[in-house]
C-alpha positions as CSV (number, residue, x, y, z in Angstrom):
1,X,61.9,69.1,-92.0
2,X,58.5,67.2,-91.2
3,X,56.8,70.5,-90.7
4,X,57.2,71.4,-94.0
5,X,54.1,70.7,-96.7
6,X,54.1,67.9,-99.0
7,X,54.1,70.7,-101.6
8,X,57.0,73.0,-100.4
9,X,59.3,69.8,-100.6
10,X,58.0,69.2,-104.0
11,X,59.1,72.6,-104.5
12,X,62.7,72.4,-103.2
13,X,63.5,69.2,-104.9
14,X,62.2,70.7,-108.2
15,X,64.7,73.7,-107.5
16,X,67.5,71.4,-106.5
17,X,67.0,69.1,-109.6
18,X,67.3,72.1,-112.0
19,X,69.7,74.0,-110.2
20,X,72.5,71.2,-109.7
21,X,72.5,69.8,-113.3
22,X,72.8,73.9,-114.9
23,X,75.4,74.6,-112.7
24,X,77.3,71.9,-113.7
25,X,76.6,72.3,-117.0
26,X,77.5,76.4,-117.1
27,X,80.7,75.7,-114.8
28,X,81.7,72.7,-117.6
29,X,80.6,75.3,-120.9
30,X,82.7,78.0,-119.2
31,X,85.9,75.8,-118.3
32,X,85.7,74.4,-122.3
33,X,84.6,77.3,-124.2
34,X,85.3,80.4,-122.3
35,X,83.4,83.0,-122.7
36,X,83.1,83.1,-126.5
37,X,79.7,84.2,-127.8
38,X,78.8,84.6,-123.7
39,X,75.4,85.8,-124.0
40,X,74.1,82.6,-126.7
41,X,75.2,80.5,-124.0
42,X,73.5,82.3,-121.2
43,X,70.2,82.3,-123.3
44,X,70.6,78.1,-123.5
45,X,71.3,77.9,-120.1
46,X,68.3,79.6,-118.9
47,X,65.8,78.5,-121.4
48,X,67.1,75.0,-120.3
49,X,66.6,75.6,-116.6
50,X,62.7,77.3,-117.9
51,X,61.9,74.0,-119.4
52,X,63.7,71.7,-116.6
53,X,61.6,73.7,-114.0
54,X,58.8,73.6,-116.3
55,X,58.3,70.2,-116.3
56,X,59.1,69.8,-112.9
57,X,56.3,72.1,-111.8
58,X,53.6,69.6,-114.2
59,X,55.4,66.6,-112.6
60,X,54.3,68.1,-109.2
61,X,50.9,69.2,-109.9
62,X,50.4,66.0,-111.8
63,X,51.4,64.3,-107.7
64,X,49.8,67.1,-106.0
65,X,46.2,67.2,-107.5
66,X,45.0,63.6,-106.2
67,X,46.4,63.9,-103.1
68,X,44.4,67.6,-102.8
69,X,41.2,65.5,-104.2
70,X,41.6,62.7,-101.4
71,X,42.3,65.6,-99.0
72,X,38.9,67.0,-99.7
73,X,37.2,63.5,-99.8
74,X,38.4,62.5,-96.4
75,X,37.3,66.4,-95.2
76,X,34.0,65.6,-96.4
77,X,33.7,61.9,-94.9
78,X,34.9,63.7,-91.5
79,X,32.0,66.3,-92.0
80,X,29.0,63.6,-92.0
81,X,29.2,63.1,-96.0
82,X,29.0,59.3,-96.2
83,X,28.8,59.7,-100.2
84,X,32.4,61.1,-100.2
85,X,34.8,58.8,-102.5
86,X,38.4,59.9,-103.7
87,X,38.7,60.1,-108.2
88,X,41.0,57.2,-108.6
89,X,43.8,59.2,-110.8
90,X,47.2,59.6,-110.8
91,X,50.7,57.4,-110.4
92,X,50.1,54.5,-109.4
93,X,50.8,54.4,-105.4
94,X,48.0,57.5,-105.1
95,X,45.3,55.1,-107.2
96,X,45.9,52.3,-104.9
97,X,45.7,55.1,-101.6
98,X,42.2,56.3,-103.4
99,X,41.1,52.8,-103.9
100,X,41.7,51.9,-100.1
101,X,40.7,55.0,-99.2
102,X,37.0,54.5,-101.1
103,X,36.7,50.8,-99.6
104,X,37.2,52.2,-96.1
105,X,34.0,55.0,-96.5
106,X,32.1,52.3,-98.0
107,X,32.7,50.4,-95.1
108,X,32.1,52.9,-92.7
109,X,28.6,54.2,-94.8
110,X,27.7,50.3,-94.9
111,X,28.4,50.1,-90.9
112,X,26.3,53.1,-90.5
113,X,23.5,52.0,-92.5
114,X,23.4,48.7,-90.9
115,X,23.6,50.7,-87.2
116,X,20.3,52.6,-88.4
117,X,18.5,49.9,-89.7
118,X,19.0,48.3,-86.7
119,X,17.5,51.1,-84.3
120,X,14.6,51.1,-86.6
121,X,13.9,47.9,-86.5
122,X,14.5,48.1,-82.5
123,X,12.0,50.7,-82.2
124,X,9.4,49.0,-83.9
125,X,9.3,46.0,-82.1
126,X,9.8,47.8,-79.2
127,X,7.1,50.2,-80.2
128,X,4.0,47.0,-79.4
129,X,5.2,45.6,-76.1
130,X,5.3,48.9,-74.9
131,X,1.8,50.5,-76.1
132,X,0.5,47.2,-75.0
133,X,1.8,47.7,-70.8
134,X,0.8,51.1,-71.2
135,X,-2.8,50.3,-72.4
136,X,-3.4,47.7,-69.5
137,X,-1.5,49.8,-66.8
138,X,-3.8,52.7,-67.9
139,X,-7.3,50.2,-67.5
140,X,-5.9,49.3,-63.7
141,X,-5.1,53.1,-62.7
142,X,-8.9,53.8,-64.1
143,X,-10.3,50.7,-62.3
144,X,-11.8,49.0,-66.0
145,X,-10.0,46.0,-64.8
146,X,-8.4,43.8,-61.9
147,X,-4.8,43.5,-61.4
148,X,-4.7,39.3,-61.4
149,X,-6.6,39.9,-65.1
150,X,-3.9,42.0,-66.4
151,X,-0.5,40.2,-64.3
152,X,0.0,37.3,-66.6
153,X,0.0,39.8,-69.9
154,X,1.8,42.5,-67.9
155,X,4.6,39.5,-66.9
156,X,4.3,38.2,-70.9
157,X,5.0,41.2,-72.2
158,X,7.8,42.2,-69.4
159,X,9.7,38.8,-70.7
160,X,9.6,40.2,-74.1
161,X,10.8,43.1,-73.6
162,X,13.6,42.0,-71.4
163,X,14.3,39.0,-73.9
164,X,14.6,41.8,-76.8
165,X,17.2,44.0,-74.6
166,X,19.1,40.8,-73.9
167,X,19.4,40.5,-77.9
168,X,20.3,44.1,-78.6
169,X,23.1,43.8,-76.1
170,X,24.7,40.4,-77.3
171,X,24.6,41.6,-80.8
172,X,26.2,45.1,-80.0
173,X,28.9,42.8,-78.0
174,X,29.6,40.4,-81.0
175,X,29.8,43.7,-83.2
176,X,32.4,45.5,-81.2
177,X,34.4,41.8,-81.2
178,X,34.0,42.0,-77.0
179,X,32.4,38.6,-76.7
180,X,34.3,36.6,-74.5
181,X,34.4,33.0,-75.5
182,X,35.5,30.3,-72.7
183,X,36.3,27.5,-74.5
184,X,36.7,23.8,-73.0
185,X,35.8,20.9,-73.6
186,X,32.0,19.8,-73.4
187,X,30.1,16.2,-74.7
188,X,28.0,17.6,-77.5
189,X,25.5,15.0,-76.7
190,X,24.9,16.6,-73.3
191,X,24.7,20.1,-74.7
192,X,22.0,18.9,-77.1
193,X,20.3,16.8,-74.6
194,X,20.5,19.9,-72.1
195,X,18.3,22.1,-75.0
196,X,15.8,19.3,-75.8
197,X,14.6,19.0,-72.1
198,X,14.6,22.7,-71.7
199,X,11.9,23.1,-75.2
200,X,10.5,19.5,-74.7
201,X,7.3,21.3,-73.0
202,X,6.9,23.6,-75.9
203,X,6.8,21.5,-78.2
204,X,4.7,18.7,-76.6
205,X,2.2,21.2,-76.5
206,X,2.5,21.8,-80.3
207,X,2.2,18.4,-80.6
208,X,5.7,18.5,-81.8
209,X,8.5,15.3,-81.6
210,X,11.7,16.1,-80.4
211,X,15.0,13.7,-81.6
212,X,18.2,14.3,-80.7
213,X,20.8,11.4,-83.3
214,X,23.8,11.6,-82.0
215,X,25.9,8.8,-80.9
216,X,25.9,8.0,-77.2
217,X,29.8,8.8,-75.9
218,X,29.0,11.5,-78.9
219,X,32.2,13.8,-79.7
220,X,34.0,15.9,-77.1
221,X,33.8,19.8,-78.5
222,X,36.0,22.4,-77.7
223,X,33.3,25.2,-77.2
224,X,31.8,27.9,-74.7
225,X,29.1,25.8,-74.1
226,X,26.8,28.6,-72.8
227,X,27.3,30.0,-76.5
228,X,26.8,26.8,-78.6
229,X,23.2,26.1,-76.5
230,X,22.5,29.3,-77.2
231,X,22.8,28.8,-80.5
232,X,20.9,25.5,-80.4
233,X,18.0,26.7,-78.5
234,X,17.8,29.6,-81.3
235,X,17.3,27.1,-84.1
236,X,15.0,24.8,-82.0
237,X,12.7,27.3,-81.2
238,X,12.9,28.9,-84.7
239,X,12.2,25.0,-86.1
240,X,9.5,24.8,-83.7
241,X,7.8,27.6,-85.1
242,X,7.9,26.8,-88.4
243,X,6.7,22.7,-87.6
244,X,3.7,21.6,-88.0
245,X,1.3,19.4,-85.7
246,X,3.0,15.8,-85.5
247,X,5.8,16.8,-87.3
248,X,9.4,15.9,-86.1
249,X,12.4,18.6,-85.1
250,X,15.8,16.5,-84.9
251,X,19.6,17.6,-83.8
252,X,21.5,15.3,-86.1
253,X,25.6,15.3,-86.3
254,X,28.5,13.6,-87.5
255,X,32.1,14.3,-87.6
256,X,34.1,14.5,-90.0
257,X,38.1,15.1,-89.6
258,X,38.8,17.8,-87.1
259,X,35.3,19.2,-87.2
260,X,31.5,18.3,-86.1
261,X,28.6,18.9,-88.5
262,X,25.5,19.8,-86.6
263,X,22.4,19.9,-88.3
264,X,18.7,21.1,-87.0
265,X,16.1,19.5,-89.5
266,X,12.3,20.1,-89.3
267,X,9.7,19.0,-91.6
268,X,8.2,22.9,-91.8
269,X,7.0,24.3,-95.2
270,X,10.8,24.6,-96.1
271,X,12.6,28.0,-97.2
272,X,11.1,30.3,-99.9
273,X,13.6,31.4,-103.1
274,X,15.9,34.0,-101.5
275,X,15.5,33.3,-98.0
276,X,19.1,30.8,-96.9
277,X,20.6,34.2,-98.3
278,X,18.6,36.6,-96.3
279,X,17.5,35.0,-93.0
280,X,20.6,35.4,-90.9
281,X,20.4,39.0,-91.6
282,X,18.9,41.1,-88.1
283,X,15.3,41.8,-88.1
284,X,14.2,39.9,-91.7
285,X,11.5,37.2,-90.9
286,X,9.9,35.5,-93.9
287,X,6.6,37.0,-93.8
288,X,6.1,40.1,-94.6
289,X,3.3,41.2,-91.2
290,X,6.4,39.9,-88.9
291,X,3.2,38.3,-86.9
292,X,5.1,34.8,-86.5
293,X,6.8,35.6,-83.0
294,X,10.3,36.6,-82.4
295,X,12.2,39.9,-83.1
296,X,13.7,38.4,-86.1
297,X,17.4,38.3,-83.6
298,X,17.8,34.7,-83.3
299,X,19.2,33.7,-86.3
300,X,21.3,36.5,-86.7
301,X,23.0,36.2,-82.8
302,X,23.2,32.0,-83.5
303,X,25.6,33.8,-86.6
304,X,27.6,35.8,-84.7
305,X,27.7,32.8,-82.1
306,X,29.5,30.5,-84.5
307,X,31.3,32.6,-86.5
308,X,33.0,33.3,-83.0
309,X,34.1,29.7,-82.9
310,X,35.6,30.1,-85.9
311,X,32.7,27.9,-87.8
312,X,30.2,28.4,-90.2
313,X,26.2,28.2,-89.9
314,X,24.2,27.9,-93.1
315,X,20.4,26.9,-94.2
316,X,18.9,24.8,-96.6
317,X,16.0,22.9,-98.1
């Protein structure tokens, strides 16, 4: 019966497995030695069906207790109790069940974690765009200044804010595994050449050089192009940053096999101990005031980018 417990069918097969063997047993004594000396054969039958049940009962509680322990660990995980983790005890099939059990919480307290790191870091760099329209939308309502002093930092700070929303929402779409990927096929040259024009302002004013190495007739990618400039642009602009006056930012690539290598080299001050580990993670930037520009997003949605392609995206000296 599927409504009965685990434990009441623990309990009838314990009956069933001692009953059925000392029936036998008293129905084949009775049929070979009558009924001679009835009552020392009644005592062995009973204390033999004591012990058989006996050990059945310790055999059951011995099944029963970790699955009562993993019971309570997954009551506690339901209430809120990240912390909760099953003993790892038992036969065999009930460790591994605890084991996957414990890997799945610490997933879900990792995912959790992760979830409220990231609306504290949101809130922060909210947080200074925000104070900062308030301030100068507070100065024109009291007439301390002139609205064409205040439009160009009003608009500035507008395109940062929108810019952060617009990162928060691609990452919560790569997270949930809704990002839509159009593949077809694209000239990686044109992609790159498309990203250079589009920064070649910025950095001409930082008295930055551009490159782009690629073959002309470069290789034809299978990509969602929108994506892959996307993540090019993101690791321009975080190059650019980091480059110095009449330094050099270059998209270099070659092919290899059934893949393309694409590289983004700068001639910055180069990564710190620690950081190819750390800077694809959300919100890290590699100084500690966070004063160099950016939300700290770009690396980590250029990740999520590629990995939805099915490549990999890695940093080095």
């Amino acid at each position: 019966d599927p409504r009965m417990s685990v434990r009441s069918q623990l309990a009838v097969l314990a009956v069933a497995a001692v009953c059925l063997p000392v029936a036998v047993v008293a129905g084949f004594g009775l049929v070979m030695f009558g009924v001679h000396d009835e009552a020392k054969f009644w005592a062995v039958v009973v204390i033999s069906a004591l012990c058989a049940l006996a050990g059945a009962l310790l055999l059951g509680r011995r099944i029963l207790g970790p699955l009562d322990r993993l019971g309570a660990a997954s009551k506690r995980l339901a209430a809120g109790d990240l912390s909760a983790r099953a003993p790892q005890s038992g036969p065999r099939e009930l460790v591994a069940l605890s084991a996957s059990f414990n890997e799945m919480a610490s997933s879900i307290e990792q995912l959790f974690d992760a979830r409220r790191e990231l609306v504290a870091w949101a809130s922060h760099d909210l947080r200074t765009p925000i104070a900062s329209l308030r301030a100068m939308v507070e100065a024109l309502e009291d007439g301390i200044a002139e609205p064409a002093e205040y439009l160009p930092a009003i608009r500035a700070q507008t395109d940062l804010l929108a810019g952060l929303v617009d990162d928060l929402f691609e990452l919560a779409r790569i997270d949930s595994g809704s990002l839509a990927l159009e593949l077809r096929d694209a000239s990686l040259e044109e992609l790159v050449a498309g990203c250079i024009d589009s920064l070649e302002a910025e950095a001409r004013s930082q008295g930055v050089r551009l490159d782009s190495r690629i073959e002309p007739a470069g290789p034809v990618v299978r990509v969602a192009p929108e994506k892959v400039q996307r993540v090019l642009l993101n690791l321009l602009t975080n190059a650019l940053r980091h480059s110095p006056s009449n330094g050099e930012v270059a998209v270099v690539a070659r092919t290899d096999t059934n893949t393309v290598v694409v590289a983004v080299e700068d001639e910055g001050e180069g990564l710190t101990p620690g950081a190819p580990q750390r800077m694809f993670e959300r919100f890290w930037r590699g100084d500690e005031s966070r004063s160099s520009g950016g939300a700290g997003l770009g690396l980590a949605i250029a990740q999520g980018l590629v990995q939805a392609h099915g490549g990999t995206i890695w940093a080095e000296n």
